[in-house]
C-alpha positions in Angstrom: 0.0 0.0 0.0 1.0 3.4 -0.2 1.2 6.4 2.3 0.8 5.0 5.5 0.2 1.5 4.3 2.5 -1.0 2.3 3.7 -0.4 -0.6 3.2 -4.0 -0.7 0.5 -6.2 0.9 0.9 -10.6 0.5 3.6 -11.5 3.1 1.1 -10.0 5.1 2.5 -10.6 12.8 3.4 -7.9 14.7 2.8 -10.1 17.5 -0.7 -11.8 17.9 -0.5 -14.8 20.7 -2.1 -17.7 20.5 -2.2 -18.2 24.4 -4.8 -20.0 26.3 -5.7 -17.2 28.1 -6.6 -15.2 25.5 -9.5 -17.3 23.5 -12.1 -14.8 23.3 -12.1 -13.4 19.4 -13.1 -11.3 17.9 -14.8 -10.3 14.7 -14.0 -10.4 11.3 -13.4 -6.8 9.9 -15.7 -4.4 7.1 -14.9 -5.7 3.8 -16.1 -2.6 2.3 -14.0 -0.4 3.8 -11.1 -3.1 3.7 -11.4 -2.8 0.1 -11.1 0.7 0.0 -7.7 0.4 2.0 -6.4 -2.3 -0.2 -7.0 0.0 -3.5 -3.8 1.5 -2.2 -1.9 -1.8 -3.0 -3.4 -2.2 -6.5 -0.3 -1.3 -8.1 1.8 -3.9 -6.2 -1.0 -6.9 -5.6 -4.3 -8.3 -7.7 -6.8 -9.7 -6.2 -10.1 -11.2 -7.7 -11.3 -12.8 -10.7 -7.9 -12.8 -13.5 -5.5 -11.6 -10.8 -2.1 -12.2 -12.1 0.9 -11.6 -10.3 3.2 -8.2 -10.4 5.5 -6.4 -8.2 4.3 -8.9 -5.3 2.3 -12.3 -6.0 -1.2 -12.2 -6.6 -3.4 -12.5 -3.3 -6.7 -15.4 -4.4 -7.2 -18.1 -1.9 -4.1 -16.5 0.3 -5.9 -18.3 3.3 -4.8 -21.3 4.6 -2.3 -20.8 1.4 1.8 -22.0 2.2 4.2 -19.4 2.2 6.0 -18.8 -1.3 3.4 -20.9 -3.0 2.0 -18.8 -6.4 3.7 -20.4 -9.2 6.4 -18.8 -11.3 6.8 -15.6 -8.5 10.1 -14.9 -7.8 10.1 -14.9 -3.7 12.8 -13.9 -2.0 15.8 -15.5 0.1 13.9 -14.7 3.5 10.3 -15.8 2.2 11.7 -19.3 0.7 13.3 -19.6 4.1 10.1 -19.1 5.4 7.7 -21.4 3.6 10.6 -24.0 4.3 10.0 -23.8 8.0 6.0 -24.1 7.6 4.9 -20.7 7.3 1.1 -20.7 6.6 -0.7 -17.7 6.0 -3.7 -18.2 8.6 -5.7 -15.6 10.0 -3.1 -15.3 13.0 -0.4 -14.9 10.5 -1.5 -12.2 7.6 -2.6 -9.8 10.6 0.8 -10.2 12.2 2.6 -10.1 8.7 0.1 -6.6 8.1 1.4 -5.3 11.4 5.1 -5.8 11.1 6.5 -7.9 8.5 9.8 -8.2 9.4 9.1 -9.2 12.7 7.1 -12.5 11.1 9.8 -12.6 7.9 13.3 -11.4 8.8 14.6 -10.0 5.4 11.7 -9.7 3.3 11.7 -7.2 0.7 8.9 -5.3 2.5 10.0 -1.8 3.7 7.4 -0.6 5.1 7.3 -1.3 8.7 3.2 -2.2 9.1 0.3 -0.8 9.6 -0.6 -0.5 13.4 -4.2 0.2 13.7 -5.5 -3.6 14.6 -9.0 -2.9 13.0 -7.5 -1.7 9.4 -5.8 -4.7 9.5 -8.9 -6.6 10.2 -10.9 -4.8 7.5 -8.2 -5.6 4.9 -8.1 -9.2 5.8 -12.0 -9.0 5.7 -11.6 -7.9 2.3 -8.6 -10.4 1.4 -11.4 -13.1 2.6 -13.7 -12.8 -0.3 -11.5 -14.6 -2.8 -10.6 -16.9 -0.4 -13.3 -20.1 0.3 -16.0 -18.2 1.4 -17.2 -19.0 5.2 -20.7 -17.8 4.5 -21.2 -20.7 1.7 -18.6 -22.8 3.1 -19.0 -23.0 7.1 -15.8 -25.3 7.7 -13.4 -23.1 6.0 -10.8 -21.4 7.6 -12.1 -19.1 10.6 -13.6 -15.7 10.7 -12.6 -15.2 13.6 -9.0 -14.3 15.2 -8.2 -14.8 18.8 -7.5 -11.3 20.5 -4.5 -9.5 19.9 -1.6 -9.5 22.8 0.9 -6.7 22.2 4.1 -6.8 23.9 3.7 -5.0 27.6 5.5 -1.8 27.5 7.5 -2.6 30.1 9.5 -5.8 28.0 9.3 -3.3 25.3 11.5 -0.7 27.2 13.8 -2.9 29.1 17.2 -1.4 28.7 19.6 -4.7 27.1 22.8 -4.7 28.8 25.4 -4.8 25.9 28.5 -7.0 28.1 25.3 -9.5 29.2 24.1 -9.5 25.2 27.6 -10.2 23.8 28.2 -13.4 26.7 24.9 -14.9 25.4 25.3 -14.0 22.1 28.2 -16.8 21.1 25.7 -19.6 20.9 23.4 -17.6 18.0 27.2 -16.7 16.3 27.3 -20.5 15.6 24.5 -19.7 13.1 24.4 -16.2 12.4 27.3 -14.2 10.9 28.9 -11.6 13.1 29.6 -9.7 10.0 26.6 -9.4 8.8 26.7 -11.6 5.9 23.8 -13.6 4.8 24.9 -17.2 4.0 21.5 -19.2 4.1 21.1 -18.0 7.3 19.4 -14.1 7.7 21.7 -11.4 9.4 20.3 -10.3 12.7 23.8 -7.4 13.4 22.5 -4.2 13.6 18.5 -4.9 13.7 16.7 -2.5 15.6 16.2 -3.4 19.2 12.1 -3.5 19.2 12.0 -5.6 15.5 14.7 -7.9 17.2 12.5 -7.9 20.8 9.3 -9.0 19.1 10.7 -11.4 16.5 12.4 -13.0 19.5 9.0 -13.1 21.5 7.3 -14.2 18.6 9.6 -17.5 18.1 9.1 -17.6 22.2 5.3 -17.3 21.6 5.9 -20.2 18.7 4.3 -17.4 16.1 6.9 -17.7 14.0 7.3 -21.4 12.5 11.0 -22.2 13.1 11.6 -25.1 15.1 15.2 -24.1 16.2 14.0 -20.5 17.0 11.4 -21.4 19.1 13.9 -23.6 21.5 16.2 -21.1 22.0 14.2 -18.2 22.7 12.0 -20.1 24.6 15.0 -20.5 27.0 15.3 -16.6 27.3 14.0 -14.6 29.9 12.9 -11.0 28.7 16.1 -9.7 29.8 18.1 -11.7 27.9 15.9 -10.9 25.1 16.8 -7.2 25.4 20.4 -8.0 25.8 20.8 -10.1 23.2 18.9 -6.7 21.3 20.7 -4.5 22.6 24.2 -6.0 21.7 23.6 -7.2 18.1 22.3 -3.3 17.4 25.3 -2.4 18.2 28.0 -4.5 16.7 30.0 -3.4 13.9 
């Protein structure tokens, strides 16, 4: 979308949990006025009846839809990564990807750092749900419903990372990822900024983000050493 939404929409989590404790949902957005929003996007993204793919993949049946899956559209690096690991793009998933895709796809070619009002998003996917199996004609398909969304406290959020703490825990994830910030099948994480780095490490913790590995080893972090670990790959050189 342009202005202040993507320039481009499909790999559509700033960070929407999936915890027990938070099953009440909550409805699916105003197509109507989702469509209006998506317009914006039109130059990037087709939807509907002869959609064909351009800057981004087209968007038809994106839900319940793998990752990196439209024929013949050139993904990139971080989005083949991404389908390898399982990414699906459920209702969970596109609002997150819509929120902040980088924190859901480390690497993509999106730019644009999400759109942050939760019911444009949910308008937009509304929209996005027409061209998918319809709900209304097909009750079993994929919900209309999303379970509500769980943003980061402020308080993890401004947790100052110590740097000396950051670079002690950070020589188990320099077995993997290049100090140098070179990308060898393996996405740089040196000098990301400290919140994309915080909620893509909560989102792995929170088992959002379908990486196996990931989830492990953040799920072994408290929200301290999240912010160190932040904190110190911002900062290295």
């Amino acid at each position: 979308m342009r202005g202040r939404f993507l320039p481009s929409l499909v790999v559509l989590l700033a960070l929407a949990s999936g915890a027990a404790a938070d099953e009440e949902a909550v409805p699916l957005g105003d197509a109507a006025r989702g469509e209006a929003i998506f317009a914006q996007s039109s130059g990037c993204h087709q939807i509907g009846p002869g959609a064909e793919n351009r800057i981004g993949p087209h968007l038809n049946n994106i839900f319940d839809r793998a990752a990196g899956a439209v024929e013949d559209f050139p993904y990139s690096k971080a989005m083949q990564r991404a389908a390898a690991d399982g990414l699906t793009w459920d209702y969970e998933r596109l609002d997150a990807y819509i929120a902040n895709p980088r924190a859901l796809v480390s690497g993509t070619r999106m730019s644009f750092r999400g759109v942050k009002d939760p019911q444009d998003r949910h308008d937009v996917i509304a929209y996005l749900r027409r061209f998918s199996a319809d709900p209304q004609n097909i009750p079993e398909a994929a919900p209309t419903a999303v379970a509500r969304e769980v943003d980061l406290p402020p308080e993890v959020l401004s947790i100052v990372g110590d740097v000396a703490y950051g670079e002690y825990l950070a020589s188990e994830c320099k077995t993997c990822h290049q100090s140098d910030g070179s990308d060898a099948g393996i996405p740089s994480i040196t000098r990301w900024p400290v919140e994309d780095f915080v909620i893509a490490m909560h989102a792995y913790k929170q088992k959002l983000r379908p990486h196996p590995v990931m989830q492990m080893m953040a799920g072994r972090l408290s929200d301290e050493e999240i912010a160190a670990l932040a904190a110190y790959f911002k900062n290295l050189e």
